[in-house]
py3Dmol code that shows the C-alpha trace and the ligand (Angstrom):
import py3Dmol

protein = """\
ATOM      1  CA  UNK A   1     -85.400 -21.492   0.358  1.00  0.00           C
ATOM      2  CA  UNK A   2     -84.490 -17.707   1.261  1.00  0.00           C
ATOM      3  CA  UNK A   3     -86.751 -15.611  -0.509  1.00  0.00           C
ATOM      4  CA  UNK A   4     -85.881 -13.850  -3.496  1.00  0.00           C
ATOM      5  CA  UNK A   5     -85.722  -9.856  -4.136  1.00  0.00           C
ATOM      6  CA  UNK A   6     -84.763  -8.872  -7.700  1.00  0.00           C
ATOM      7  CA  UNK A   7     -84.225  -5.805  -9.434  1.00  0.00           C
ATOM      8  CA  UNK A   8     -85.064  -5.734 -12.723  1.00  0.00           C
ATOM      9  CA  UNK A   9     -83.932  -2.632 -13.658  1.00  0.00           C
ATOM     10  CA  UNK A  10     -85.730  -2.375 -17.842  1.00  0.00           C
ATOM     11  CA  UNK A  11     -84.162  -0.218 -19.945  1.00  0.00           C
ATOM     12  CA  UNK A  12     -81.830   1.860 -17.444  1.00  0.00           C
ATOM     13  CA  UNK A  13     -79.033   2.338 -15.467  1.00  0.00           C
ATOM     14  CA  UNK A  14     -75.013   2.798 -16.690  1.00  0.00           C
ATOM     15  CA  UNK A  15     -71.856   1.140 -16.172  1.00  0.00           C
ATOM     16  CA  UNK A  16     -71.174   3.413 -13.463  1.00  0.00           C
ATOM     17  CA  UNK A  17     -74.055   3.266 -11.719  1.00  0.00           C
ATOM     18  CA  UNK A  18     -73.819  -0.901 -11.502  1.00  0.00           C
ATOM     19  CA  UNK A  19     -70.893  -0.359  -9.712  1.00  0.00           C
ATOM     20  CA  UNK A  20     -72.066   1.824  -7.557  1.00  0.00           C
ATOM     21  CA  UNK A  21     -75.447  -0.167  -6.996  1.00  0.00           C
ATOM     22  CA  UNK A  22     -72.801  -3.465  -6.647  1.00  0.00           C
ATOM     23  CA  UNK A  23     -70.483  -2.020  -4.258  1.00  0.00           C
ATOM     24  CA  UNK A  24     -73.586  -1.125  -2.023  1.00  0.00           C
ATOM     25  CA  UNK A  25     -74.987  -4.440  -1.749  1.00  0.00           C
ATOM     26  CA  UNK A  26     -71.730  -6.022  -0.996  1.00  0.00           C
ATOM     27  CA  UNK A  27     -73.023  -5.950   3.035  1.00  0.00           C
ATOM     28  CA  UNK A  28     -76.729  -6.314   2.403  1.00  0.00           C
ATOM     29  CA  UNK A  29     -78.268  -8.830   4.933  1.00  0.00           C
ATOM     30  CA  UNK A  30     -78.398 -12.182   4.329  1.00  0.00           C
ATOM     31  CA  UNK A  31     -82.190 -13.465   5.492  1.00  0.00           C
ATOM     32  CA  UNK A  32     -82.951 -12.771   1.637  1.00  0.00           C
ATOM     33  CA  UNK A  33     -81.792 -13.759  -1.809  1.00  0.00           C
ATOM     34  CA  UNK A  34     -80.463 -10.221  -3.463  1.00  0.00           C
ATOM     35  CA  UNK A  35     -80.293 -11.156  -7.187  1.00  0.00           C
ATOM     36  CA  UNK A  36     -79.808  -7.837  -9.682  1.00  0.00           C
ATOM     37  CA  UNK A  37     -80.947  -8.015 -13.677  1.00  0.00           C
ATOM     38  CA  UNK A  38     -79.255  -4.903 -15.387  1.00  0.00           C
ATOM     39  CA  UNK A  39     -79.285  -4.491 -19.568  1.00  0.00           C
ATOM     40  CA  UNK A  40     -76.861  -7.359 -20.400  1.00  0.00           C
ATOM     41  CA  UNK A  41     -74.003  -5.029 -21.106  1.00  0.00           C
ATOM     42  CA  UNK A  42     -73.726  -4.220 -17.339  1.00  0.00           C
ATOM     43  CA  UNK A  43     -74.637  -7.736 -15.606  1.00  0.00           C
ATOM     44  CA  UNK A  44     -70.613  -8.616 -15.549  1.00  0.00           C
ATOM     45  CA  UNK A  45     -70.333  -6.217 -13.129  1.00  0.00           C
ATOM     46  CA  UNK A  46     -72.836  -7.784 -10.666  1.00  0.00           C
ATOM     47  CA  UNK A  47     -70.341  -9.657  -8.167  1.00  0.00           C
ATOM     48  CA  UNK A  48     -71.830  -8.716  -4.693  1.00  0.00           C
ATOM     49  CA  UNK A  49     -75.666  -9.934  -5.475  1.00  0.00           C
ATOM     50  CA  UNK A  50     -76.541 -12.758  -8.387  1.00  0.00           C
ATOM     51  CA  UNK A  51     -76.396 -12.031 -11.774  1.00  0.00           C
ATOM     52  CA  UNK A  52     -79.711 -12.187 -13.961  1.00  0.00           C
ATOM     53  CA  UNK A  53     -80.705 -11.196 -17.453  1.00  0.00           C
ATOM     54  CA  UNK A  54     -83.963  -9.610 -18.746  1.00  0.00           C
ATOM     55  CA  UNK A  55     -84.404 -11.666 -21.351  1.00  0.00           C
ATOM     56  CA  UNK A  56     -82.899 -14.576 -23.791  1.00  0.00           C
ATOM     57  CA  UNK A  57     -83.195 -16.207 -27.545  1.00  0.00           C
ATOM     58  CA  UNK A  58     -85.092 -19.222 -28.364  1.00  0.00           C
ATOM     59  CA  UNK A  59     -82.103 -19.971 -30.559  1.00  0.00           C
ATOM     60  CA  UNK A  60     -79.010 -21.644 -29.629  1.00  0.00           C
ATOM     61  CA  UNK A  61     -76.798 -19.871 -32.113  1.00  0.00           C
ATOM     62  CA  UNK A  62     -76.852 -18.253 -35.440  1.00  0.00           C
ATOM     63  CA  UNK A  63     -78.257 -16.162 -37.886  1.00  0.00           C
ATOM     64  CA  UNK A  64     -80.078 -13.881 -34.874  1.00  0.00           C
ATOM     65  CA  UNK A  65     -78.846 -10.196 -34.959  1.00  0.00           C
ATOM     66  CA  UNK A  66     -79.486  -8.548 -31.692  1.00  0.00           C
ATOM     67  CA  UNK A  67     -80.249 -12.096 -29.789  1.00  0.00           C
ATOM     68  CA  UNK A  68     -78.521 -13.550 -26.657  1.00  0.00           C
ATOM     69  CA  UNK A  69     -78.142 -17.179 -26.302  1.00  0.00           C
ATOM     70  CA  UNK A  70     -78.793 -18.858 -22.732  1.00  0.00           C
ATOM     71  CA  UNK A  71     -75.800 -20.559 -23.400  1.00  0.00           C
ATOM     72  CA  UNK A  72     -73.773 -16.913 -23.441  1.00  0.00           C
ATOM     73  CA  UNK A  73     -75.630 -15.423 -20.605  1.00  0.00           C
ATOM     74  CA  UNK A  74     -74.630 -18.636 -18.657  1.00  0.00           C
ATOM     75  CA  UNK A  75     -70.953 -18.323 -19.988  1.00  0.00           C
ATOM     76  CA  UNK A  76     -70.880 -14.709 -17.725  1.00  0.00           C
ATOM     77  CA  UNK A  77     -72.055 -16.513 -14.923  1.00  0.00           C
ATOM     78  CA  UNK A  78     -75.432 -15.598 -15.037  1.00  0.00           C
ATOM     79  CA  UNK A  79     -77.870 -17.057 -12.359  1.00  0.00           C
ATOM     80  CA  UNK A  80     -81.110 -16.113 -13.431  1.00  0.00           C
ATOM     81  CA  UNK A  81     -82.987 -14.297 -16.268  1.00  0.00           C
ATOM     82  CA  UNK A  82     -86.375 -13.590 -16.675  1.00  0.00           C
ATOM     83  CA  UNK A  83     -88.646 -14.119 -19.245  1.00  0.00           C
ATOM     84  CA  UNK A  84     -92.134 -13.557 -20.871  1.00  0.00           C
ATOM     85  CA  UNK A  85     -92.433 -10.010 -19.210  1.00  0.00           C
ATOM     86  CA  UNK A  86     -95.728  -8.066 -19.696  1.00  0.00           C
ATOM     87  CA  UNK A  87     -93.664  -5.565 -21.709  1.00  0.00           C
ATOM     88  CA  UNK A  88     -91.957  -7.948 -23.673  1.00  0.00           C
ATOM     89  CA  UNK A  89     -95.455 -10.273 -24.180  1.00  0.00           C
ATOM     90  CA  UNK A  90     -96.773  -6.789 -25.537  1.00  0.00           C
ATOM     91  CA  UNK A  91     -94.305  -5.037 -26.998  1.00  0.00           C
ATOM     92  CA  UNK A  92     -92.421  -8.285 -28.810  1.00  0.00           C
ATOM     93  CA  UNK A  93     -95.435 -10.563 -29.230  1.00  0.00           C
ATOM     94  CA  UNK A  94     -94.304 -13.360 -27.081  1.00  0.00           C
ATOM     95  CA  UNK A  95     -96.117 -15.794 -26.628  1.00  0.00           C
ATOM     96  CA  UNK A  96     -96.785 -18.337 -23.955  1.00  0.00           C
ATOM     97  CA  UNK A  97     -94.993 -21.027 -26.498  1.00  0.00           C
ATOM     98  CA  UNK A  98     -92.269 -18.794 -27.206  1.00  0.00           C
ATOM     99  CA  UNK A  99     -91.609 -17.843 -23.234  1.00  0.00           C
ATOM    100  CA  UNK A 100     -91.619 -22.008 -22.825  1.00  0.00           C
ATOM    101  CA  UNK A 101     -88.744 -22.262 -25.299  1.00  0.00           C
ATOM    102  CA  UNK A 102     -86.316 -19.684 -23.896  1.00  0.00           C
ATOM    103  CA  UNK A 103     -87.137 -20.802 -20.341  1.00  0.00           C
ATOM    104  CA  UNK A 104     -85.972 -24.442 -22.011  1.00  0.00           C
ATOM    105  CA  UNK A 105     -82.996 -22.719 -23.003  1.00  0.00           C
ATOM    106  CA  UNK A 106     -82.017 -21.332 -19.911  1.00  0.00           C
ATOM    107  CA  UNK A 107     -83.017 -25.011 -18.161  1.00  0.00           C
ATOM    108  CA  UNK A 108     -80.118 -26.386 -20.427  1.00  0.00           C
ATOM    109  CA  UNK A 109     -77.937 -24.263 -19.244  1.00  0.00           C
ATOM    110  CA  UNK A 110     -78.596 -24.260 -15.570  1.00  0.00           C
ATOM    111  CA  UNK A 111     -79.913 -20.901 -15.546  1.00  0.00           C
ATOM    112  CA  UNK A 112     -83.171 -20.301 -13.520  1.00  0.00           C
ATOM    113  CA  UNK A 113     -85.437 -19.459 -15.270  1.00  0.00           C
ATOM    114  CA  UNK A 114     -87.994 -16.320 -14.093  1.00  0.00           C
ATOM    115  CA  UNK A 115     -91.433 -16.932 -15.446  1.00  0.00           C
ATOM    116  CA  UNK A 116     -93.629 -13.661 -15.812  1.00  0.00           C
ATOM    117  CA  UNK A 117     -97.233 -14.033 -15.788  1.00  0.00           C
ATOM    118  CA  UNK A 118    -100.230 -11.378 -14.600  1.00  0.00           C
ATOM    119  CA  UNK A 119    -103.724 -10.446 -16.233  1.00  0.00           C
ATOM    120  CA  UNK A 120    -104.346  -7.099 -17.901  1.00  0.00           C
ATOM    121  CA  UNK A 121    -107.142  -4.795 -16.106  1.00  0.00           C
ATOM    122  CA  UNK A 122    -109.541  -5.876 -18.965  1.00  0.00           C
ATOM    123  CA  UNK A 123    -109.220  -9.397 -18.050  1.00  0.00           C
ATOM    124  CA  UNK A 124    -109.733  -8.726 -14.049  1.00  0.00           C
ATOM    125  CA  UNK A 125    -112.304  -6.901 -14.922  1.00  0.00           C
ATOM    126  CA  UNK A 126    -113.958  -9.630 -17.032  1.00  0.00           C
ATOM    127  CA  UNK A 127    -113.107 -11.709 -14.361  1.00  0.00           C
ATOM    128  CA  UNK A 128    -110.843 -13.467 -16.057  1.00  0.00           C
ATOM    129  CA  UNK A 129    -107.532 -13.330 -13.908  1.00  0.00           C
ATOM    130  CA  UNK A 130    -107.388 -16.748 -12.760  1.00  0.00           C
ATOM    131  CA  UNK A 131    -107.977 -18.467 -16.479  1.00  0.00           C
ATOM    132  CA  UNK A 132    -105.205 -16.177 -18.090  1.00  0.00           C
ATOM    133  CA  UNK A 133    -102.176 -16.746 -14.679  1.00  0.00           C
ATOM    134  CA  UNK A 134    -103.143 -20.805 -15.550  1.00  0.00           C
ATOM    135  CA  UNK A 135    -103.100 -20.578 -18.876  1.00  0.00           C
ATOM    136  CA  UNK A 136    -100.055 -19.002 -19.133  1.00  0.00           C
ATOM    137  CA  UNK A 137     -98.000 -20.814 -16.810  1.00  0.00           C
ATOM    138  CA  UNK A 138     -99.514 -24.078 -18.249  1.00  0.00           C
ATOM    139  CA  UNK A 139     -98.452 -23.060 -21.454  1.00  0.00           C
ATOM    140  CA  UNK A 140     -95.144 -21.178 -20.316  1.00  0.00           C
ATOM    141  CA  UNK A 141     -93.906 -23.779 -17.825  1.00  0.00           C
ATOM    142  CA  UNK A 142     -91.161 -26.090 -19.096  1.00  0.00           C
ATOM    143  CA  UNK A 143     -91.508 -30.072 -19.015  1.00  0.00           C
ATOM    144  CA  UNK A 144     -87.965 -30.384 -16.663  1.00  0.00           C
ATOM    145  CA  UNK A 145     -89.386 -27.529 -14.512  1.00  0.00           C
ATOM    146  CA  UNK A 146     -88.813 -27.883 -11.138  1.00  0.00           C
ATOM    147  CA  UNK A 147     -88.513 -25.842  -7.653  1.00  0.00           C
ATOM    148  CA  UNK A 148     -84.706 -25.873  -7.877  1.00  0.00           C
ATOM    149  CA  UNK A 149     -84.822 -24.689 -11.390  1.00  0.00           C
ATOM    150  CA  UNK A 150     -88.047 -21.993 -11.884  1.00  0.00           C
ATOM    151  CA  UNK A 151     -89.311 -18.986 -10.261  1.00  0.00           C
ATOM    152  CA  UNK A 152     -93.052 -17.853 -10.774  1.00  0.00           C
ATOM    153  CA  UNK A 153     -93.520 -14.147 -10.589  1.00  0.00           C
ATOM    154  CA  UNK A 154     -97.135 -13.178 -10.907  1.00  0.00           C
ATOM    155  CA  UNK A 155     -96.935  -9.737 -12.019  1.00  0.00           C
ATOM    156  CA  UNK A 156    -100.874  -8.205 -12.980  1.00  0.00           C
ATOM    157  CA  UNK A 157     -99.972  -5.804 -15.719  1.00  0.00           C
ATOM    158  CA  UNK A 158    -102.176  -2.933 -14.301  1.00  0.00           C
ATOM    159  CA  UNK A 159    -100.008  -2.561 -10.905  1.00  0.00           C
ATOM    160  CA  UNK A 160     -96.675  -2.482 -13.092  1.00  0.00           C
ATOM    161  CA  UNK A 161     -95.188   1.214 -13.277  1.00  0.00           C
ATOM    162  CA  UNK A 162     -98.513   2.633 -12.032  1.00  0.00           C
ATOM    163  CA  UNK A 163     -97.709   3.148  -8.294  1.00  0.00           C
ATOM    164  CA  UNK A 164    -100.940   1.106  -7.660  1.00  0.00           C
ATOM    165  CA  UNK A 165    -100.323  -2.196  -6.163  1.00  0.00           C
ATOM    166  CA  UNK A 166    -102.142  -5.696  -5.705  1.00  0.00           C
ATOM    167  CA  UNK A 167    -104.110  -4.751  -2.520  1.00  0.00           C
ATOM    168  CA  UNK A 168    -103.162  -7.927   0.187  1.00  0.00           C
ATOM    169  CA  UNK A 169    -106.571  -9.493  -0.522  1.00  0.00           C
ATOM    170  CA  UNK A 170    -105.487 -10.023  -4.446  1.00  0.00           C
ATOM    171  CA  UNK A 171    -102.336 -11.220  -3.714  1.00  0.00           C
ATOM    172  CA  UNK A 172    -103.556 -13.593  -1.228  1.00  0.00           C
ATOM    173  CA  UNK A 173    -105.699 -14.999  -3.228  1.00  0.00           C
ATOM    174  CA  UNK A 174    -103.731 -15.198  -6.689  1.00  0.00           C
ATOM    175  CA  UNK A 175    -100.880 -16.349  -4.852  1.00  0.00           C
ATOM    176  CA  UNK A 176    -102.653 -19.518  -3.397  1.00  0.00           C
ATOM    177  CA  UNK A 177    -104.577 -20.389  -6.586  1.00  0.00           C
ATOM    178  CA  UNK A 178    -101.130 -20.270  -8.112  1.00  0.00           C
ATOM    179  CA  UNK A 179     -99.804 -22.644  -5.474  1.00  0.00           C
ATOM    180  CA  UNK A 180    -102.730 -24.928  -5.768  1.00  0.00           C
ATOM    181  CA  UNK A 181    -101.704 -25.138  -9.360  1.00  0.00           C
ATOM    182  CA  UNK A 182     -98.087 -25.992  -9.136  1.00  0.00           C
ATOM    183  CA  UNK A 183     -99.014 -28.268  -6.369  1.00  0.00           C
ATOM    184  CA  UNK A 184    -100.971 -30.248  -9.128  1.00  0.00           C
ATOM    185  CA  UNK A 185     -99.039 -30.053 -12.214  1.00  0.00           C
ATOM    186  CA  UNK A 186     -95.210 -30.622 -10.473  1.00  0.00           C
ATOM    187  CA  UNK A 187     -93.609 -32.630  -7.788  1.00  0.00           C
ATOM    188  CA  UNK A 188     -92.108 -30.020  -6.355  1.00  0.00           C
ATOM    189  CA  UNK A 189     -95.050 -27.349  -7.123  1.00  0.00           C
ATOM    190  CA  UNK A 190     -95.399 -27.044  -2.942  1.00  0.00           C
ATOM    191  CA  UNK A 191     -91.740 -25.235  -2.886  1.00  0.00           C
ATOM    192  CA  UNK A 192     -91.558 -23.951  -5.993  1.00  0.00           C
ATOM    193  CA  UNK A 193     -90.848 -20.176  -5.535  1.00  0.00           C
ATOM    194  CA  UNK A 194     -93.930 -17.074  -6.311  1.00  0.00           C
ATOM    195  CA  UNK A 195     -93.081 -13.270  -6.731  1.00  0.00           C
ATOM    196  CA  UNK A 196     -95.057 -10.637  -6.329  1.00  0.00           C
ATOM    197  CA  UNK A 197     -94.457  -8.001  -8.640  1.00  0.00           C
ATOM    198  CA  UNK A 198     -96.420  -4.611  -9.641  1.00  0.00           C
ATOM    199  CA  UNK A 199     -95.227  -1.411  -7.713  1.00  0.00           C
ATOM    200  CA  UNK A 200     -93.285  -2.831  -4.505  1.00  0.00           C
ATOM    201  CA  UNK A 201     -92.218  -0.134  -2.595  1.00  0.00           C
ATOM    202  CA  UNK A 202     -90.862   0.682   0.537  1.00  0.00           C
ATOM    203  CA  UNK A 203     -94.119   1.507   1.973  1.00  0.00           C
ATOM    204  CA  UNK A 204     -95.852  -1.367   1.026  1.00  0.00           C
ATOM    205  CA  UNK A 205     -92.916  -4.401   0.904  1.00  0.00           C
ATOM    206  CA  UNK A 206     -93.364  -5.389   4.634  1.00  0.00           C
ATOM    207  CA  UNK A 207     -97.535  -6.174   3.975  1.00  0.00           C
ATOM    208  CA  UNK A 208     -97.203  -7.533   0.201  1.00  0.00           C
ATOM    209  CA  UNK A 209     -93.725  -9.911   0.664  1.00  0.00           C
ATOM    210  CA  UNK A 210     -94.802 -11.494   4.400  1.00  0.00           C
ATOM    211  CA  UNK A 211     -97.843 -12.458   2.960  1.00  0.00           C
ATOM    212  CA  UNK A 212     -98.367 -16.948   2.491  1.00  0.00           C
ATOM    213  CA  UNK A 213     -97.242 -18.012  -0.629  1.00  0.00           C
ATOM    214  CA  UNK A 214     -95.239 -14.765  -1.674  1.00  0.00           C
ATOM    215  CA  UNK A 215     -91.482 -15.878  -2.018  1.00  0.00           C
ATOM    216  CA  UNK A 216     -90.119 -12.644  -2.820  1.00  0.00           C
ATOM    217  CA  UNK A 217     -90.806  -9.602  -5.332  1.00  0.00           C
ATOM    218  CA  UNK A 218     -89.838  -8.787  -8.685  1.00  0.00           C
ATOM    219  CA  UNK A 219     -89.309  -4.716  -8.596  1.00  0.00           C
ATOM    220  CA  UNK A 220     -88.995  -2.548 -11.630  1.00  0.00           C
ATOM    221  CA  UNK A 221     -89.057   1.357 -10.484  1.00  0.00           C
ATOM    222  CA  UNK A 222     -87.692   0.786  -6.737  1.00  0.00           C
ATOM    223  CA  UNK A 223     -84.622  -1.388  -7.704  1.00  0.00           C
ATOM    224  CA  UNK A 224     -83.376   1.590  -9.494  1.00  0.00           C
ATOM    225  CA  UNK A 225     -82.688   3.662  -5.774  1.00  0.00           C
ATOM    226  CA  UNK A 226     -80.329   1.657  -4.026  1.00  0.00           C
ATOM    227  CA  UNK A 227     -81.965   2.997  -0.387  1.00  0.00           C
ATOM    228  CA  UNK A 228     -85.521   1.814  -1.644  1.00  0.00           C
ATOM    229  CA  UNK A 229     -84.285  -1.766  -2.683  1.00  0.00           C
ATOM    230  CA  UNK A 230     -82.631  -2.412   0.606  1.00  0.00           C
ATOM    231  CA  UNK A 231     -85.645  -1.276   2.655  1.00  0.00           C
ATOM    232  CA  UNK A 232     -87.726  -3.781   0.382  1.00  0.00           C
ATOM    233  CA  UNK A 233     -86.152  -6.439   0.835  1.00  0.00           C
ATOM    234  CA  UNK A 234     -85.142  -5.529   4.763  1.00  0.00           C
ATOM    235  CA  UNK A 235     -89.006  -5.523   5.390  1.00  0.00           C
ATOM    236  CA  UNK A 236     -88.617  -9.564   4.916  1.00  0.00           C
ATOM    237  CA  UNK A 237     -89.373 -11.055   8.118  1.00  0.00           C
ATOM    238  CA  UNK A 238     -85.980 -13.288   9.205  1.00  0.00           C
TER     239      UNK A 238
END
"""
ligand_1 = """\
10
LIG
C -91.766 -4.943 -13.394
O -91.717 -4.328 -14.455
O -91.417 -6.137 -13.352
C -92.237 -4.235 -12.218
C -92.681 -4.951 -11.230
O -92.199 -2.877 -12.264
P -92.604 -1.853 -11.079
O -92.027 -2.382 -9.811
O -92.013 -0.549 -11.497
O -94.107 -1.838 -11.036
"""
view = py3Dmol.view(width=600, height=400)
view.addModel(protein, "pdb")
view.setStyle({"model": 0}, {"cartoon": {"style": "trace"}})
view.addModel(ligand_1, "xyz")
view.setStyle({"model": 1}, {"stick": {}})
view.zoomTo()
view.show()
């Protein structure tokens, strides 16, 4: 599988500047997976890269102001979406249970689903990092999960938005106690696919995204430029 370079692009970005960002990847090389997640007003306009959303409803259908069903986001042709994203485990309360049922969702409806998981700096500190990243993607991982189907993106919360990466050594070493763990708990846990995300930049893409076990990145600040998300994913080894 190529590996995957998404954008998620938060709370930001216009109609216009979709189009723009759209009509720039329409040549982008092909040794990588481009995939673009844009507020949901704005992902119809993806064509050139594939579509994702930021988020989706536990809830099939009704009585949910505000809430977008898998099944919509996969009636606009949606590809991916992420869920259970530091900001949205803080700032909406999700929990590991919750992230599990919208990742169902999207399952259903043959969406793949983008699992966020990543320690605080308390935890690392406490030297907890390992214990949290398996406890949440036991807990967050859905039983039809597969590699054709799920993305893990390991994401510590301390390197996202700060301009302070993972150094090499911590991705190295999350990123193959992840694997170990999807190698034990699915069939196809040997090819299921592992972001890195947490400040990618151009400087630092070609050391972080070549790395074993690091199938791509999940990039917040840098997806926004369209210059700095070709370099990223352009530093991919083909
Ligand atoms: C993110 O929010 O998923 C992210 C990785 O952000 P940034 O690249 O800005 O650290």
């Amino acid at each position: 599988m190529k590996k995957l370079i998404a954008g998620n692009w938060k709370l930001n970005g216009s109609f216009d500047m979709t189009n723009e960002f759209d009509q720039a990847m329409a040549d982008c090389a092909d040794h990588v997976e481009w995939l673009i997640c844009p507020p949901a007003p704005y992902i119809v306009n993806i064509e050139n890269t594939a579509r994702g959303a930021q988020d989706c409803s536990t809830n099939d259908n009704g009585a949910y102001t505000g809430e977008i069903s898998a099944a919509m986001l996969s009636d606009i042709g949606c590809d991916y979406c992420i869920v259970g994203h530091s900001e949205r485990r803080a700032n909406h309360s999700e929990t590991n249970e919750m992230v599990r049922e919208k990742a169902e969702q999207l399952l259903v409806n043959n969406i793949t689903a983008i699992i966020c998981v990543g320690e605080t700096l308390d935890q690392r500190e406490a030297g907890q990092a390992n214990v949290v990243v398996t406890d949440q993607i036991k807990n967050s991982m859905p039983a039809m999960a597969t590699a054709d189907n799920v993305v893990i993106a390991y994401e510590p919360v301390w390197a996202i938005g700060t301009g302070k990466a993972a150094t090499v050594n911590d991705v190295t070493t999350m990123h193959a106690m992840i694997r170990d763990l999807l190698k034990s708990t699915l069939d196809t846990g040997a090819e299921m696919r592992i972001l890195y995300g947490g400040s990618v930049k151009p400087s630092n893409a070609s050391e972080l995204l070549n790395l074993d076990n690091v199938d791509g990145a999940l990039i917040g600040g840098a997806s926004l430029k369209i210059e700095d998300f070709l370099v990223i994913g352009n530093a991919v080894n083909s």
